[in-house]
N, C-alpha and C positions, 0 to 999 in steps of 0.2 A: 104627159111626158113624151118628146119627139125621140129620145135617143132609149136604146136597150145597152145596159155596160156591161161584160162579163170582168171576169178577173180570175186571176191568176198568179197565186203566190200572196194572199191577205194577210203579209204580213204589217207591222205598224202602219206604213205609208199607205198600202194598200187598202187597208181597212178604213183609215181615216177619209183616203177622199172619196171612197165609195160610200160612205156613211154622207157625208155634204153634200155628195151628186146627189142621194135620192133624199134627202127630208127637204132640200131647196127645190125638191120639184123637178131637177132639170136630167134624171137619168133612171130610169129605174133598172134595178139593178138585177139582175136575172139568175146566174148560174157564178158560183164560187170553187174553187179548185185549189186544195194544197197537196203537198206530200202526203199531208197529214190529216183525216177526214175532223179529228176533230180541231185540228186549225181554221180549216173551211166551217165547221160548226159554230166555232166561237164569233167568227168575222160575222158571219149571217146575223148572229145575235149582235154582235156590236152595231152592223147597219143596219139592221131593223129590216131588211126585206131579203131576198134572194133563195137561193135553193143551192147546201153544200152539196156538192158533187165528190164523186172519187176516183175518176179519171179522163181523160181530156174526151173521149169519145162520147162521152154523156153531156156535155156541152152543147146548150143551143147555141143556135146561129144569134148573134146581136152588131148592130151596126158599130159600138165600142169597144174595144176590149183591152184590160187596162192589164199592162204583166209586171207582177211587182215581184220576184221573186230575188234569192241573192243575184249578183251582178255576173257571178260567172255559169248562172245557167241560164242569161238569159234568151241567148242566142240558140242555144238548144230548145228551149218553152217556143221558141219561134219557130226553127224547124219542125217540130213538132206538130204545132199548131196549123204550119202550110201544108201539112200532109195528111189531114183529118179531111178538107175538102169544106169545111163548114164557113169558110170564109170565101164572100163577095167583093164583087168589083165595088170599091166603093167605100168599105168600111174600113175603118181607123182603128191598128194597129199602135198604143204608144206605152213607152216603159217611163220609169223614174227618175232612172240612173243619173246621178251627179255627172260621175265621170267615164261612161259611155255612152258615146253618140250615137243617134238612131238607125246609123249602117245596120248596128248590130240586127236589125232587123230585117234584113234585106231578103232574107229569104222567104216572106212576107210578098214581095213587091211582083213573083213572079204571076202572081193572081191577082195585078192588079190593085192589091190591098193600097191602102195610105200607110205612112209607119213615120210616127215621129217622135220625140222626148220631150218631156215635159218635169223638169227637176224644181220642187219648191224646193225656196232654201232657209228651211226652216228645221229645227229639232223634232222629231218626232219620237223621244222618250217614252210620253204616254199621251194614247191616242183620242182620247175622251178629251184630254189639255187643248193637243193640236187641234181638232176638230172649233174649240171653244174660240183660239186665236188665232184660228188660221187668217180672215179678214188683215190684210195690208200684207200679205207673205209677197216676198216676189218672187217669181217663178223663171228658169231660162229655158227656153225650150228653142228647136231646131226640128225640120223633117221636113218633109214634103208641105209644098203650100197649102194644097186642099185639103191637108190633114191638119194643119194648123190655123185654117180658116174653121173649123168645127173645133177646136178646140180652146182655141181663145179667149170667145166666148162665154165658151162654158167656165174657163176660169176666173175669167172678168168677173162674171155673175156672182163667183163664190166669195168677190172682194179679189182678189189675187191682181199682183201688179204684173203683168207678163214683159219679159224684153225676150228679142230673139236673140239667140246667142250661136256664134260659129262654134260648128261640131269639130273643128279643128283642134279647138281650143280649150275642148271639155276637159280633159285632165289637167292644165295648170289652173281652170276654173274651180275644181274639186278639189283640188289640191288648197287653192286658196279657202275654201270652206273650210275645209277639215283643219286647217292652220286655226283658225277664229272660231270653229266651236268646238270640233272632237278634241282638239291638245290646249285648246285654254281649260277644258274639262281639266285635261292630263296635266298641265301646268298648275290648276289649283293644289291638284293633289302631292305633288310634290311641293308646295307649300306647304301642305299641312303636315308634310313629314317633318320637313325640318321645325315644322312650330314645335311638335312634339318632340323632336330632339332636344329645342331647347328649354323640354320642361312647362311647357304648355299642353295642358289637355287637347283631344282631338275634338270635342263639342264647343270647347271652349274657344279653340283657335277656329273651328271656323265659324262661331257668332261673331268674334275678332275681326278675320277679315270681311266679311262681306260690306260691311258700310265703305270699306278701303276700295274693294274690287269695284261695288257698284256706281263712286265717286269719280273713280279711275274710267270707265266706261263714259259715264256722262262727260268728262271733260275731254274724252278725244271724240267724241260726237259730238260737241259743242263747239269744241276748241282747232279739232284736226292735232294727231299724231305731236308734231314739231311742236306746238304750245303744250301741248298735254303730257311731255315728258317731267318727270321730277323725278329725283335720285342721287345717286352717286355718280351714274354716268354723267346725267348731265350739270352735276355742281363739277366734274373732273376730277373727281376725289377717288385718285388710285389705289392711295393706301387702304381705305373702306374696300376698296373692288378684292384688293388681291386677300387682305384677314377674309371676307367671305368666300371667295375662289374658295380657300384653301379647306374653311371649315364645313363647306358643302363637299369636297372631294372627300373628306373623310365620312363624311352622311352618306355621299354616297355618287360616285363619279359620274354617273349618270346625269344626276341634276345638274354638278358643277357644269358639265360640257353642255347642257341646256342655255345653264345661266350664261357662259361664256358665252354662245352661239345667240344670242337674244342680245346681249349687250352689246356686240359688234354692231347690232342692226340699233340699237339703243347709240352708240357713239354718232351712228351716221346722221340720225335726227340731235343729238346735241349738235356738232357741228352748225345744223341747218337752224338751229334755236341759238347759237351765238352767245350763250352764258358764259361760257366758261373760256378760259384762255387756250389758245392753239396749244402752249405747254402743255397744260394741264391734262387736255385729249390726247396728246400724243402718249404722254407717260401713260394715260390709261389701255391706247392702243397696244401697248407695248406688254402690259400686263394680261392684258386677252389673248396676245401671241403666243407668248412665255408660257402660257398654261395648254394652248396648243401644240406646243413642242414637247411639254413633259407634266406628267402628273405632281412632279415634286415645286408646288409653289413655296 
């Protein structure tokens, strides 16, 4: 193994690629670090090699070091880290963070350090799963060149489809993750309320929908968005839109203003799929507005 990883913050993300760095060979993995000695304990055990530590100063020196902790200490786990003194000209500093850029590590760079991002965009629920599919994730990452010519690589290796992504532009990039996985979660689940409002079990409605969900998935991966609409929206059938508007407001107004706010974006791709008559889109624009002006549909 040419590389030594520390880590810092082994939470889900953290433990998983540190677990793939070293049974692939390509990192071994040395010293672990949580708030929490037996977070650091468990991660150890999950990757199979390393040494939990219980505070930054007991940290060897490694030419990697991976900080996965939450997003708003990461910049402090950096500070931090630039003033232990264990870090070389040379080694690579890089975080996870979806939705911040490798600045954040800037305080890293006055030693010379590399510091870059490397974001899979992938679920990491449970980390034994990720670890099994990580193979085809793709990854965006940004930072320093030479920090990103060592790390590449390493992701290459692990299967990973790497693109570089402007650090500019990390938050509307997270943002559009979190849109496609964390609220399609949340959007499930506000289906499953209303199943059950209307008298549907909650195991039952969701063995229900997933052949729906998973069908619905294939056919805008297959199809693209604009073919892959079907519904109310885009048959232009108002009256359907606004009886549901109404009896999701009373479920629960939260949803309806979901469902409204999803169906505007829903009208703009009918439009583009050409089903249904200009009338017909309009009276439904019309009824998407109306419920933005007032709860009483």
């Amino acid at each position: 193994m040419s590389h030594t990883l520390n880590i810092i913050g082994p939470g889900r993300v953290g433990r998983t690629l540190g677990a793939l760095l070293q049974r692939a060979g390509l990192c071994a993995v040395q010293d672990v670090l949580s708030a929490e000695i037996a977070t650091a304990e468990s991660a150890v055990a999950f990757i199979g090699a390393g040494r939990a530590v219980r505070v930054l100063r007991e940290m060897r020196a490694a030419n990697l070091w991976l900080l996965t902790p939450p997003d708003a200490a990461i910049e402090s786990v950096a500070t931090a880290l630039a003033a232990t003194g264990r870090l070389r000209a040379g080694d690579v500093v890089f975080h996870c963070s979806g939705s911040q850029a490798s600045g954040l590590l800037a305080p890293l760079s006055v030693a010379d350090t590399l510091i870059a991002s490397v974001h899979p965009l992938k679920s990491f629920a449970d980390p034994a799963t990720a670890a099994q599919t990580f193979r085809g994730t793709y990854c965006a990452a940004e930072g320093d060149a030479a920090a990103l010519a060592v790390l590449t690589p390493l992701f290459e290796q692990l299967g990973a489809q790497v693109a570089v992504i402007d650090p500019a532009g990390k938050t509307l990039y997270h943002a559009a993750s979190v849109l496609v996985c964390n609220d399609l979660t949340a959007l499930m689940e506000a289906g499953l309320r209303a199943y059950e409002r209307a008298g549907i079990k909650r195991d039952t409605a969701q063995r229900m929908m997933e052949p729906l969900v998973r069908e619905t998935l294939d056919n805008v991966f297959a199809l693209g968005t604009v073919r892959a609409l079907t519904g109310p929206v885009a048959r232009g059938d108002a009256g359907v839109l606004a009886r549901q508007l109404a009896a999701l407001n009373t479920l629960d107004p939260r949803i309806a203003e979901a469902y409204r706010a999803l169906n505007q974006i829903a009208l703009d791709l009918a439009r583009a799929q050409g089903g249904a008559s200009a009338a017909a889109l309009d009276a439904v624009e019309q009824i998407l507005k109306n419920m933005n002006k007032n709860n009483n549909l």
